[in-house]
C-alpha positions in Angstrom: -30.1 -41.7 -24.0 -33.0 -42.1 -27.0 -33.4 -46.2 -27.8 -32.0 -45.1 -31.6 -28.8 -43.9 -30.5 -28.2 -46.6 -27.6 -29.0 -49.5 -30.3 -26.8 -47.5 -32.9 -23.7 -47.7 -30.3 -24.3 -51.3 -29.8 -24.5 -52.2 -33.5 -21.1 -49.8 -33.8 -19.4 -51.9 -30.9 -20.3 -55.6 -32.2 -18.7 -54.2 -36.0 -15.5 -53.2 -33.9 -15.4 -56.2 -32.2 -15.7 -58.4 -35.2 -12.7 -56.4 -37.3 -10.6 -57.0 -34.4 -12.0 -60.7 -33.6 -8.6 -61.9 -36.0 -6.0 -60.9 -33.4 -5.2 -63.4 -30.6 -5.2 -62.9 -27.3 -1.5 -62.8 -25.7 -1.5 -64.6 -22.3 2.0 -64.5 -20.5 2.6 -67.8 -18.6 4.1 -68.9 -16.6 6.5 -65.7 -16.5 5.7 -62.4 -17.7 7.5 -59.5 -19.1 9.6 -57.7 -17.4 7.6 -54.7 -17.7 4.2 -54.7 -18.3 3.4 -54.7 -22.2 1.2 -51.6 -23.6 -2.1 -52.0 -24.6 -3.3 -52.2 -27.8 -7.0 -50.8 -29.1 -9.7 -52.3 -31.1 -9.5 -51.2 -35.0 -11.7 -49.7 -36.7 -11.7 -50.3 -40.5 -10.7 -52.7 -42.7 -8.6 -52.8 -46.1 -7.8 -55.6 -48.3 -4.7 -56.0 -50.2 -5.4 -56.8 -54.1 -3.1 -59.8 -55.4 -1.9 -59.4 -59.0 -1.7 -63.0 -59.3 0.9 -65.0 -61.8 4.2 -63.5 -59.4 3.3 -60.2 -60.2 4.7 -57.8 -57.7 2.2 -56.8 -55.2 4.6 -54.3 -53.0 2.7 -51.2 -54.2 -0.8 -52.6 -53.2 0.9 -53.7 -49.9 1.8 -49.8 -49.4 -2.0 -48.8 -50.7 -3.4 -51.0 -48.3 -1.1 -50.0 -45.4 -1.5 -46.5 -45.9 -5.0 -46.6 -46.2 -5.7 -48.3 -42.9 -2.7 -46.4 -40.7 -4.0 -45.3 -37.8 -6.6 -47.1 -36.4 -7.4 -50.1 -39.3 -6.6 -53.8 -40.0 -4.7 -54.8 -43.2 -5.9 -58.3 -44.3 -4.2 -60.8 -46.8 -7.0 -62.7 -48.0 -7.0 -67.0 -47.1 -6.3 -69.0 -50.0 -4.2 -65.9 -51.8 -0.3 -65.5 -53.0 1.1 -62.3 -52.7 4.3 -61.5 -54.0 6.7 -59.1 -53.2 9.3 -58.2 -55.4 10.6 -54.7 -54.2 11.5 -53.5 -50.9 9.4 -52.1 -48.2 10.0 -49.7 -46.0 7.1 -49.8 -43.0 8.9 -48.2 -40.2 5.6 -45.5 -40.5 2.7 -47.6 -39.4 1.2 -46.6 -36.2 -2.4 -48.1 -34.6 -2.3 -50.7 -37.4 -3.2 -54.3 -37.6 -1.9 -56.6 -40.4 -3.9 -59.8 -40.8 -1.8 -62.3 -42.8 -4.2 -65.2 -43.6 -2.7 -66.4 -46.7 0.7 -66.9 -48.5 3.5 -64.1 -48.9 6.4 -65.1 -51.4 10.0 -62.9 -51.7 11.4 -63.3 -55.2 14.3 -64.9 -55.5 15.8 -62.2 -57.7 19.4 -62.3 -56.1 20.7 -59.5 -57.9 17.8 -57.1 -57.0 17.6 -58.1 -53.7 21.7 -57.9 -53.2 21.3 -53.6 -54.4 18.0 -52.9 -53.0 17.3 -54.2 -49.6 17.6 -52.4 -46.4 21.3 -52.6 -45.0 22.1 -52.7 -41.5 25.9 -52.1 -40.1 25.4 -54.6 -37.7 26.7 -57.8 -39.5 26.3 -56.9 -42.6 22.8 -57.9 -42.2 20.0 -56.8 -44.7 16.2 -57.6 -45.0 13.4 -57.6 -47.6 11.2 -55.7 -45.3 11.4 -53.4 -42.0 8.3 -52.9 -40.0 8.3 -50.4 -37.4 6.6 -47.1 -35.3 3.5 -47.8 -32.8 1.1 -50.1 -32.0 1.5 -52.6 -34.6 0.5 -55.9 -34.5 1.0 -58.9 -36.9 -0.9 -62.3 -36.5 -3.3 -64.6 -39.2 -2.3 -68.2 -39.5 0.1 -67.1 -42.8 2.7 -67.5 -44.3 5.8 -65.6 -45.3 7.9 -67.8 -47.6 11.6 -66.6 -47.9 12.7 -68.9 -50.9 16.2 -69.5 -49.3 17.3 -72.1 -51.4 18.5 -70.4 -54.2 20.8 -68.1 -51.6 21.8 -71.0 -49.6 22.9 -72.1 -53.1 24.7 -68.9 -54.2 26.6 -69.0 -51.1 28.2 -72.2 -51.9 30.4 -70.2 -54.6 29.8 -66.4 -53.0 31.0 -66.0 -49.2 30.4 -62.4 -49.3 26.3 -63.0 -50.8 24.2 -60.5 -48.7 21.2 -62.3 -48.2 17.9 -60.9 -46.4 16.2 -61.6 -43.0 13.0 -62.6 -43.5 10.9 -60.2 -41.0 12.8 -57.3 -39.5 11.0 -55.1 -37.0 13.4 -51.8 -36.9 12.1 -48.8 -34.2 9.0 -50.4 -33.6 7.5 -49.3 -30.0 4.5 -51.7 -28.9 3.2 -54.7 -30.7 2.7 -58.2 -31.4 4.1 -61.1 -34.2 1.6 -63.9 -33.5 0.1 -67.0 -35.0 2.3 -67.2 -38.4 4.5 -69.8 -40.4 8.1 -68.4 -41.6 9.7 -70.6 -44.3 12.7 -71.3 -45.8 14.5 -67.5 -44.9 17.6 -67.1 -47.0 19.2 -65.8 -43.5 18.0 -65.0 -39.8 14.3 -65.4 -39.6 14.3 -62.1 -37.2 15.4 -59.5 -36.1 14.4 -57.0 -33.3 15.8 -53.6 -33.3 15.9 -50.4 -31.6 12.7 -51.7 -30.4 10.9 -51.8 -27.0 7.4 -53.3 -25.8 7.5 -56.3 -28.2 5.8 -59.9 -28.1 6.5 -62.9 -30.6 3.6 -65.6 -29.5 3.2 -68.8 -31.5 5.6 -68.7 -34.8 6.4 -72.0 -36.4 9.6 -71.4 -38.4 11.6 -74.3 -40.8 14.1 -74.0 -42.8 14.6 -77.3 -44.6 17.2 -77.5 -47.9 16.0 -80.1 -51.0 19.5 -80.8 -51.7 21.2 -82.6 -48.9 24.6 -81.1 -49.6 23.6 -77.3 -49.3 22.8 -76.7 -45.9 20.6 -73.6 -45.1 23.7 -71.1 -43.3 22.8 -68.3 -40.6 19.3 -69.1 -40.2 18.6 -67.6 -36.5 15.4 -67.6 -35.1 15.4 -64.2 -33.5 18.1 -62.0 -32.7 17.7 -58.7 -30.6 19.7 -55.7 -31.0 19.8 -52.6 -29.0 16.0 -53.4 -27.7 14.4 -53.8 -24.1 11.2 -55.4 -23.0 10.9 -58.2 -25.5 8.9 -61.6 -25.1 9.7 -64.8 -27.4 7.1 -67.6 -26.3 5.3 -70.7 -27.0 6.9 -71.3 -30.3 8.4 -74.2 -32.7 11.4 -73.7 -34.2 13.8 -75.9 -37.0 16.7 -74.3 -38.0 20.3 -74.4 -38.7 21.5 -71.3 -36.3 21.0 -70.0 -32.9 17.3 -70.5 -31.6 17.7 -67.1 -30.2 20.7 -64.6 -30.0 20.5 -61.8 -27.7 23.0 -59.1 -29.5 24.5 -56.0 -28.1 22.3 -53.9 -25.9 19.7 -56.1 -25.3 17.6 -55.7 -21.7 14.7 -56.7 -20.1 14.0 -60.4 -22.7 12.3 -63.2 -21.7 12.3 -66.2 -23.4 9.6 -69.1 -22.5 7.9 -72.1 -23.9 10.2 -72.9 -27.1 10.8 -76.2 -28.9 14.2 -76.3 -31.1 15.3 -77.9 -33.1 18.6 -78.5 -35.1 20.1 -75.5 -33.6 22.7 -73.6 -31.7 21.2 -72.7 -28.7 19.5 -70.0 -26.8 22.4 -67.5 -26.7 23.9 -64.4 -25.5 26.1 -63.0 -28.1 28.7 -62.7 -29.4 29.9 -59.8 -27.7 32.5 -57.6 -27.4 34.0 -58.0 -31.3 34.5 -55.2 -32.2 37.3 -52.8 -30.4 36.0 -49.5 -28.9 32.5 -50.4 -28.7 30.7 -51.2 -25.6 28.0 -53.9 -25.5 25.4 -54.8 -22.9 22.9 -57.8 -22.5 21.2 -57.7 -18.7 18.0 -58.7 -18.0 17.3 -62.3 -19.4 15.2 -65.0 -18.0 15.1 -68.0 -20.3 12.4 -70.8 -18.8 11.3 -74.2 -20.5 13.2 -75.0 -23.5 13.1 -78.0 -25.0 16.4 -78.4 -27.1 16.9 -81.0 -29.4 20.0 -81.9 -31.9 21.8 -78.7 -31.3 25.1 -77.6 -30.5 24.7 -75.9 -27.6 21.6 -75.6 -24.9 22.6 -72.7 -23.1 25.5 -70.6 -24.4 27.1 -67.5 -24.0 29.9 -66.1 -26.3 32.1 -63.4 -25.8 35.3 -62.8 -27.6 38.5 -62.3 -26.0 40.8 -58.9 -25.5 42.4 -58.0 -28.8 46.2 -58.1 -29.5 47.8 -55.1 -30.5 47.7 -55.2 -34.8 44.8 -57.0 -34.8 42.7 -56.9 -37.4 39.2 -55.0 -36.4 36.6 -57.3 -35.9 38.7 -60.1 -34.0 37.7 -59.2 -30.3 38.5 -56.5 -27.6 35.2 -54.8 -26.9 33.7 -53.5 -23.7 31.0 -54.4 -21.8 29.3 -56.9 -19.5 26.6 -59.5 -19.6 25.0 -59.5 -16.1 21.7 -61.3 -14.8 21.0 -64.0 -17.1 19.0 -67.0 -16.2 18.7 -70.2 -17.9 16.1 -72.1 -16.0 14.2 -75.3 -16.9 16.3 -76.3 -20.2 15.7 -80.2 -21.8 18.7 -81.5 -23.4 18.1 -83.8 -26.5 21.2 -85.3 -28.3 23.0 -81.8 -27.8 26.6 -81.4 -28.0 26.8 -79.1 -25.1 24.0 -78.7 -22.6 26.0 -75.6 -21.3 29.0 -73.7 -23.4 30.3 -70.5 -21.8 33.2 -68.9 -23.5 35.4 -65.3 -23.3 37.2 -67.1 -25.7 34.9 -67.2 -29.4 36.5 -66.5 -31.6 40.1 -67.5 -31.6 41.4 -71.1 -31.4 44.6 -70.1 -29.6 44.4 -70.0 -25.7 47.1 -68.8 -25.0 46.0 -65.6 -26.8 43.0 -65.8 -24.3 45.1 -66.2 -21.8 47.2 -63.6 -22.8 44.5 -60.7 -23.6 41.7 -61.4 -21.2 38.2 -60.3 -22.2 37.3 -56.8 -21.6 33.5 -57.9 -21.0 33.0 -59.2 -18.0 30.4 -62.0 -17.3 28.6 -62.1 -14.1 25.3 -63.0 -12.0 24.5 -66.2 -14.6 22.5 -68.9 -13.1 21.6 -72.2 -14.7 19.0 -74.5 -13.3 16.4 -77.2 -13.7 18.7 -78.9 -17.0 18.0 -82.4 -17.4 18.0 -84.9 -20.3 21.4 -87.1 -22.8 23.8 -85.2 -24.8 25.0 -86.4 -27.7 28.4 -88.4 -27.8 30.4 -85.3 -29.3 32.0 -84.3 -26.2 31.7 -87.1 -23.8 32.4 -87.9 -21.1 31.6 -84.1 -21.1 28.9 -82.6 -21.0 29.2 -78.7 -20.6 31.9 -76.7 -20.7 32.7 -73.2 -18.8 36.0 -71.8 -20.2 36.5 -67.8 -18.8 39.5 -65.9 -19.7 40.3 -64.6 -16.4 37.9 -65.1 -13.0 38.3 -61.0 -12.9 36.2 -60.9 -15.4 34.1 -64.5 -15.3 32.5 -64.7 -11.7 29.4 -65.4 -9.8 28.1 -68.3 -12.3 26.0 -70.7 -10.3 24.7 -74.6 -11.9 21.8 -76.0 -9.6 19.4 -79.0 -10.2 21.6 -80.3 -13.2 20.8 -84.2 -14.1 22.3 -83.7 -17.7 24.2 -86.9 -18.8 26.5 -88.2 -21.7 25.2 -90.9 -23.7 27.5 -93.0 -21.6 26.5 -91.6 -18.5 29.0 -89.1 -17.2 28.6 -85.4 -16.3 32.2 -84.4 -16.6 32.5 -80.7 -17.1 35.5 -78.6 -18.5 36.3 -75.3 -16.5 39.0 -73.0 -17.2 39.8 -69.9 -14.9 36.5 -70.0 -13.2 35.7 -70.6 -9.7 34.5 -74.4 -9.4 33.4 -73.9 -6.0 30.4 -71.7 -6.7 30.3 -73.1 -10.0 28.2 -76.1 -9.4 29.3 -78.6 -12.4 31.3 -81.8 -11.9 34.9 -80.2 -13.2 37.6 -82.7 -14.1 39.7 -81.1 -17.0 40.2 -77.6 -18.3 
């Protein structure tokens, strides 16, 4: 090959690897996926995304940008920079795209607008201000995407029904990475993961902190999946007021590794089975090395009970099964429950439990390597196992569990559960 060309090629190589020397490199440890994640290609080009400055909207330079370096380029938000957005985005196109967020992205607080405009999902009646998806995509930079939630924590004081926006949605997205940002202050769950496959979260540091001490910030999850597979949450920090995570319907192959949180409700599977005539699934979970402090729950799984004839829609009786779930290495920090398993959310009756067992059935769950104090909410207990019938609520093993109450008991409450595989201290239920 003639010198001129060879040292051409190496000049082209070193520009390559120096518009893709932003993106992190992912390492998997001490677990890994539960299928191997897809590679993803140097890029090629670069675009920058103009700020208007003074809150002007920047969505349409956002699109420019994007557009401009699909397929095969990196979109960088300059350091030191505020973007605003002000309309919503629709990015479910991207494919082969990086998106370098080194400085600050602000969300009006425009309630109104936001309330007509944003993208609406049937599940929940959950919404966002932006949906990323298609291929390849990845997400990283050291930013920050400030939600402004206080204003809709606010609003939903005196509005119940206030639709307010999740903060980063990834909708149908196939392959890719969220690394390496901050997420402030979302008016609602922080994420959401859906229809997606192939996915890694690596490094996020998310708060969601009110300034008025009577207005707490409602429904701020950290990450909930829905109808995805292959996903990865890891070595991230979390402060919230919601579940940590929440694996919703039809959620497979997730591990979960490496987290610190804070002020939540747990790492959790569901709630399931709410609705009646749909089926929901969650298999496939491995959930190592938490570290959960002031919570509700440590470990939980939800699942509503059987639904009596008249009921109104929504209050239980859907199909389903959550099967293979593993909770292993979990420290417990002034949490009100290290362990809550229930086919009971939902209702406060149990003798409607009773009555109309759960049509899910929960099975294969282990829970091992828990140690650390409760708080004194529930002592002398300090987990609680409560199935509505052991034809439905079976093979759930506790190993290696030194969780205590502030006064030093390890009472357990289990209800229509077999205590002799069950492996916790049970004295009432």
């Amino acid at each position: 090959m003639h010198p001129k060309l060879l040292a051409f090629l190496a000049i082209g190589c070193l520009l390559l690897a120096l518009v893709d020397a932003g993106r992190p490199k992912i390492t998997y440890a001490p677990r890994k996926p539960f299928k191997p994640m897809k590679p993803s290609p140097p890029r090629k080009k670069t675009c920058d995304v103009k700020a208007n400055g003074y809150g002007r909207d920047d969505s349409q330079n956002i699109l420019s940008a994007l557009k401009k370096c699909n397929n095969g380029g990196t979109v960088v938000f300059k350091p030191g920079t505020v973007y605003t957005i002000g309309k919503a985005l629709d990015m479910t196109f991207l494919k082969s795209v990086d998106i370098d967020i080194q400085g600050t992205i602000k969300f009006t607080d425009d309630i109104v607008y936001w309330e007509g405009n944003s993208f609406k999902y049937a599940f929940q009646n959950q919404s966002s201000f932006f949906q990323i998806g298609g291929k390849d995509v990845n997400v990283y930079g050291g930013g920050t995407l400030d939600g402004q939630g206080q204003p809709w924590w606010q609003a939903l004081q005196t509005n119940a029904s206030i639709v307010r926006p999740i903060l980063f949605a990834v909708i149908g997205l196939e392959g890719g990475t969220i690394a390496d940002i901050n997420l402030v202050n979302s008016p609602n769950w922080f994420n959401i993961i859906a229809n997606s496959s192939d996915v890694t979260y690596d490094g996020l540091h998310m708060t969601a902190v009110s300034t008025n001490s009577s207005i707490f910030p409602s429904n701020t999850d950290g990450w909930d999946t829905l109808r995805s597979t292959n996903i990865v949450i890891q070595n991230s920090h979390i402060n919230n007021g919601d579940d940590c995570v929440a694996f919703k319907p039809n959620s497979t192959d997730i591990l979960v590794q490496n987290l610190y949180c804070n002020g939540s409700h747990g790492i959790s599977v569901g709630s399931l089975g709410q609705y009646l005539g749909e089926v929901d699934i969650v298999e496939n979970v491995e959930v190592y090395n938490i570290h959960m402090s002031n919570a509700s729950d440590g470990a939980r799984i939800k699942v509503w009970p059987g639904s009596p004839p008249g009921a109104a829609f929504g209050t239980g009786g859907g199909s389903g099964y959550v099967k293979n779930i593993v909770y292993n290495g979990m420290h417990i920090d002034n949490d009100q429950w290290a362990i809550e398993l229930t086919q009971c959310y939902g209702v406060s009756n149990a003798s409607i439990c009773d009555q109309y067992p759960s049509n899910m059935t929960i099975s294969e769950i282990q829970f091992t390597n828990f140690d650390g104090v409760t708080s004194k909410t529930h002592e002398p207990d300090v987990a609680t196992v409560v199935c509505s019938s052991p034809d439905v609520c079976f093979d759930i093993h506790v190993s290696n569990f030194s969780v205590v109450s502030p006064e030093g008991t390890n009472d357990a409450v289990c209800t229509n559960v077999d205590n002799s595989t069950l492996g916790l201290n049970c004295t009432s239920g």
